[in-house]
C-alpha positions in Angstrom: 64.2 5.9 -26.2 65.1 9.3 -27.2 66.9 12.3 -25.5 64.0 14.7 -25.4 61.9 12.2 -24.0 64.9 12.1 -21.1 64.8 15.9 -20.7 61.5 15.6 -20.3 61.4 12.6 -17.6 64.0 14.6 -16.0 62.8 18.0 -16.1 59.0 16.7 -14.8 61.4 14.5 -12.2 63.1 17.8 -10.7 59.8 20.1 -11.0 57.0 17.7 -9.3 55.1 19.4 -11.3 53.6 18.8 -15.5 52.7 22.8 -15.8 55.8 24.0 -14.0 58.1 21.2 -16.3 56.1 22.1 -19.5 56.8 26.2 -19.2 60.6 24.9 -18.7 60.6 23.3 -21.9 58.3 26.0 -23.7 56.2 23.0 -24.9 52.2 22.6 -23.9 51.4 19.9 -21.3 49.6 17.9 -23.7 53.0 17.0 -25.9 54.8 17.0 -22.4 51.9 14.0 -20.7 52.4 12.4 -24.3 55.9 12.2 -24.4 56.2 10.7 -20.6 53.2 8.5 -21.7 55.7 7.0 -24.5 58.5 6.8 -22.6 56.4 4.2 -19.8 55.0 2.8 -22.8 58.3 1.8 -24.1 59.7 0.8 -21.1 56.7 -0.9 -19.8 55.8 0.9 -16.1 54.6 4.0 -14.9 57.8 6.4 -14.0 55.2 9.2 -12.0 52.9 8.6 -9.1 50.7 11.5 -10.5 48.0 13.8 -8.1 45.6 17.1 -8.7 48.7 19.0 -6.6 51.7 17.2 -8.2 53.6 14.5 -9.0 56.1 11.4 -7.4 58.6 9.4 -9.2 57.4 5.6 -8.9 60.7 3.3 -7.8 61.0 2.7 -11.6 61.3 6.4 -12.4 63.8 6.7 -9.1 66.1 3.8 -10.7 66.1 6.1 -14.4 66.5 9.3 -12.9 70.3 8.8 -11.7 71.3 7.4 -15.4 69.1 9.7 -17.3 70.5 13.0 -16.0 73.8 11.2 -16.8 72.7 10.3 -20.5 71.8 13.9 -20.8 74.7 15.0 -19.1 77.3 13.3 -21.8 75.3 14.0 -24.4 75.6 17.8 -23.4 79.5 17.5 -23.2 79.7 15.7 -26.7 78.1 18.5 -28.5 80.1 21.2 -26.2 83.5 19.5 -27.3 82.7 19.7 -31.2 81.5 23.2 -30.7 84.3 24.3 -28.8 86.7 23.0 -31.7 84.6 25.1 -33.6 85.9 27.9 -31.2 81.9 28.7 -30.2 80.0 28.2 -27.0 76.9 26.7 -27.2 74.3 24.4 -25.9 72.1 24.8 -22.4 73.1 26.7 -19.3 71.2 26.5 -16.1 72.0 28.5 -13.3 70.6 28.3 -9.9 70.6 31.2 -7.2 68.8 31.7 -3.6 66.8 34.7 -4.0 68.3 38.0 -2.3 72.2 37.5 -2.2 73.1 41.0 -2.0 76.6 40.3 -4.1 75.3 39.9 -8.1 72.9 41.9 -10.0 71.9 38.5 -11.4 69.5 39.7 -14.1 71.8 42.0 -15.4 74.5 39.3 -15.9 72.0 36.9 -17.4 71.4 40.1 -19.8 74.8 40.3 -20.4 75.9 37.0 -21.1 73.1 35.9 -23.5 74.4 38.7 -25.8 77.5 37.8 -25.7 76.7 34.3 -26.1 73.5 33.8 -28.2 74.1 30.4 -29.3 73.5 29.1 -25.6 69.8 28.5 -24.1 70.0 30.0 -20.9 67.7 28.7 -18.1 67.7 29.9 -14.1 65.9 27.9 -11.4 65.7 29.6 -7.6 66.4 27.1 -4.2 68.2 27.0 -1.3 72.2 27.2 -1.3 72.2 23.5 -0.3 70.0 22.2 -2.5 71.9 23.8 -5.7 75.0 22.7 -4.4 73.5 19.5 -4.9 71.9 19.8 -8.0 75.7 21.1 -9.3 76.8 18.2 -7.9 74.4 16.1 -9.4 74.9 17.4 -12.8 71.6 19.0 -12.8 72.6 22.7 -12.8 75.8 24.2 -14.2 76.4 27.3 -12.1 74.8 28.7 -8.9 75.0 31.3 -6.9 74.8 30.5 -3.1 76.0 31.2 0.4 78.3 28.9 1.7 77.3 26.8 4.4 80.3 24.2 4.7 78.0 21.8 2.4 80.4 21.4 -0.7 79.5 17.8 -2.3 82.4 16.1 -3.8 82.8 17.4 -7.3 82.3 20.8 -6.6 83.7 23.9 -6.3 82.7 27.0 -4.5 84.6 30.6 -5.7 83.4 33.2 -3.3 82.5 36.3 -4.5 82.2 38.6 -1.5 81.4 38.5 2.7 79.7 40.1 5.3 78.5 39.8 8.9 75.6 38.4 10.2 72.7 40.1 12.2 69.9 40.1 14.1 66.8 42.2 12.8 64.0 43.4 15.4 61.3 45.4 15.8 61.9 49.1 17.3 60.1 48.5 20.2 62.1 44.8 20.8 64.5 44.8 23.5 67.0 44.1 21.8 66.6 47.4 19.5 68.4 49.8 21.8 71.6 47.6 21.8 74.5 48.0 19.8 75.2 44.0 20.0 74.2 41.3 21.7 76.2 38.0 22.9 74.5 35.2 20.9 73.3 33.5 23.9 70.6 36.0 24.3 68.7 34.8 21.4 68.3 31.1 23.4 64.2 30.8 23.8 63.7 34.3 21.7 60.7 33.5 19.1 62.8 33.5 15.9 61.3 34.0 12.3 63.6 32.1 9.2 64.3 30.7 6.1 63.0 27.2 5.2 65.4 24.5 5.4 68.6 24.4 2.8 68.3 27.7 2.7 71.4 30.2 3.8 70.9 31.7 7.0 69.0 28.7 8.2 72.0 26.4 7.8 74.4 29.7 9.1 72.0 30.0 12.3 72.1 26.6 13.1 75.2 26.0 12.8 75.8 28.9 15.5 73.3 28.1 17.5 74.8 24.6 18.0 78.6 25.8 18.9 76.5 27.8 21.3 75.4 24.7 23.2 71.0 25.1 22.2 68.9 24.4 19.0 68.0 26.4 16.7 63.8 26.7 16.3 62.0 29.3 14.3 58.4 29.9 15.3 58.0 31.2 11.5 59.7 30.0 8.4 59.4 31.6 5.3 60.8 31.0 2.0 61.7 35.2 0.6 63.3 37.9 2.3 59.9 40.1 1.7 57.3 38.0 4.2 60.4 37.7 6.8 60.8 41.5 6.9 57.0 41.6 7.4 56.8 39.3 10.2 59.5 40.9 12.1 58.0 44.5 11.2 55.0 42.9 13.2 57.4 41.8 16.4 56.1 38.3 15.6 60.0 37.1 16.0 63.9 38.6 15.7 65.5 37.3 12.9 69.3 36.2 11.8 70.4 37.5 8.6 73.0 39.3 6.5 74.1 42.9 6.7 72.7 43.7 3.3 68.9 42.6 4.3 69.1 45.2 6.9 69.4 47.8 4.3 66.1 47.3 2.9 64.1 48.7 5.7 66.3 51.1 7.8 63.2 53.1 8.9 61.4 50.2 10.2 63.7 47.7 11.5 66.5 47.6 13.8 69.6 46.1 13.2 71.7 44.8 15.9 75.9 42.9 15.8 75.7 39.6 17.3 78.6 38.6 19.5 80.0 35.4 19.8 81.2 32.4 16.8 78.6 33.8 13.6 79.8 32.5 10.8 79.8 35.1 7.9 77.6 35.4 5.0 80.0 34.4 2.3 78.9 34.6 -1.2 80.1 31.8 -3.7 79.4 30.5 -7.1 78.8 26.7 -7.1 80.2 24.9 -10.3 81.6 21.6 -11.3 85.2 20.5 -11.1 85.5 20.6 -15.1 82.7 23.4 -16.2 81.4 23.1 -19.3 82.3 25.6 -22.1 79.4 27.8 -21.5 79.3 27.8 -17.1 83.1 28.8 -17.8 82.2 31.7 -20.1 79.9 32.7 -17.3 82.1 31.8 -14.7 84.9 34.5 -16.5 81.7 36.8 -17.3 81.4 37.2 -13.2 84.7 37.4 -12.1 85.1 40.2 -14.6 82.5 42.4 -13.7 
């Protein structure tokens, strides 16, 4: 059993997906099917459930998962400790974000860092916040940029980065859009369009909605800030969101304050207790900028 052949159980395990995992690893999907095919070879059982749409991890490839993204994990920090000696950074970086934070001009940074640090492979991944506080948590991303929720897995720690208030965004002709603010008990029953799961203001607008005594149901859930803006430009649904998404459509939307216990849109970067020598060059990178 060899490393790669981890990565590459691990990196099919996370993606579902042999295409998706393959353009991960810049190899082609035939040396990625033969490398997992070795791997179940070796350890006699199949490790995927595989399908036309995607893939499953069997209970055998459940029971690896956990110890290989450890394996992979130490053997990451071994060659980080001799290069630091060294006094360079290098080795793999992954960095998660949700999409549309309105705090980092996160391809810019990426640019930034890998020429400052060209010995380290650099690889981003988007999800929801809670979902890469996880994956920080489980060892399987390094840094990620997220809203805070309250979610923080032991292990981890959150740095915020910046704040702002929450919203609700209408169409013109809404009822809501001639108002200034409304308490937050005027959005109990209203059709509401959101974010999937995990994701930021999901977990923010459920979490008010349930201090507010009622549940929290969108009609419409979406997964980017661009079909969310459509759908309320429609009046299929208000929406709860941060200040900044209110920007991008000024002329078409209505924003409007909510009153009541919101919890703010709070910005943070997600990273393990002890980073490793490249997440805390990244880490220095951001709070520099």
């Amino acid at each position: 059993m060899e490393l790669r052949q981890l990565e590459h159980f691990v990196t099919v395990a996370e993606e579902r997906h042999f295409t998706r995992a393959a353009e991960l690893l810049q190899i082609s999907q035939s040396g990625l099917s033969a490398s997992i095919r070795s791997l179940e070879q070796e350890l006699g059982t199949s490790l995927f459930i595989r399908s036309t749409r995607r893939v499953e991890l069997t209970t055998a490839g459940q029971a690896l998962l956990a110890d290989s993204v450890r394996t992979l994990a130490s053997a990451a920090a071994a060659r980080n400790a001799v290069a630091a000696v060294r006094g360079l950074v290098r080795g793999r970086l992954t960095i998660g974000a949700e999409p549309c934070l309105g705090a980092v001009d996160l391809p810019a940074e990426l640019a930034s860092f890998r020429t400052a640090n060209p010995g380290v492979e650099v690889r981003l991944r988007y999800s929801g916040s809670e979902e890469l506080v996880d994956a920080v948590a489980g060892g399987r991303v390094d840094v990620a940029l997220v809203v805070d929720t309250g979610h923080t897995p032991p292990g981890v720690q959150l740095r915020p980065l910046s704040t702002q208030e929450m919203l609700v965004l209408c169409h013109p002709e809404h009822r809501f859009a001639s108002e200034v603010s409304i308490p937050l008990e005027e959005l109990r029953g209203e059709p509401l369009v959101g974010f999937q799961e995990g994701w930021g203001a999901q977990a923010l607008a459920r979490r008010a909605f349930a201090a507010a005594g009622f549940d929290y149901r969108a009609a419409m859930e979406v997964n980017d800030v661009h079909p969310l803006l459509d759908l309320v430009g429609y009046n299929l649904g208000v929406a709860i969101v941060p200040a900044s998404f209110a920007k991008k459509r000024p002329d078409q939307l209505r924003a409007v304050g909510l009153l009541g216990d919101v919890p703010s849109w709070t910005v943070a970067v997600a990273v393990a207790e002890e980073p490793s020598p490249a997440a805390g060059a990244f880490l220095r990178q951001l709070q520099t900028a």
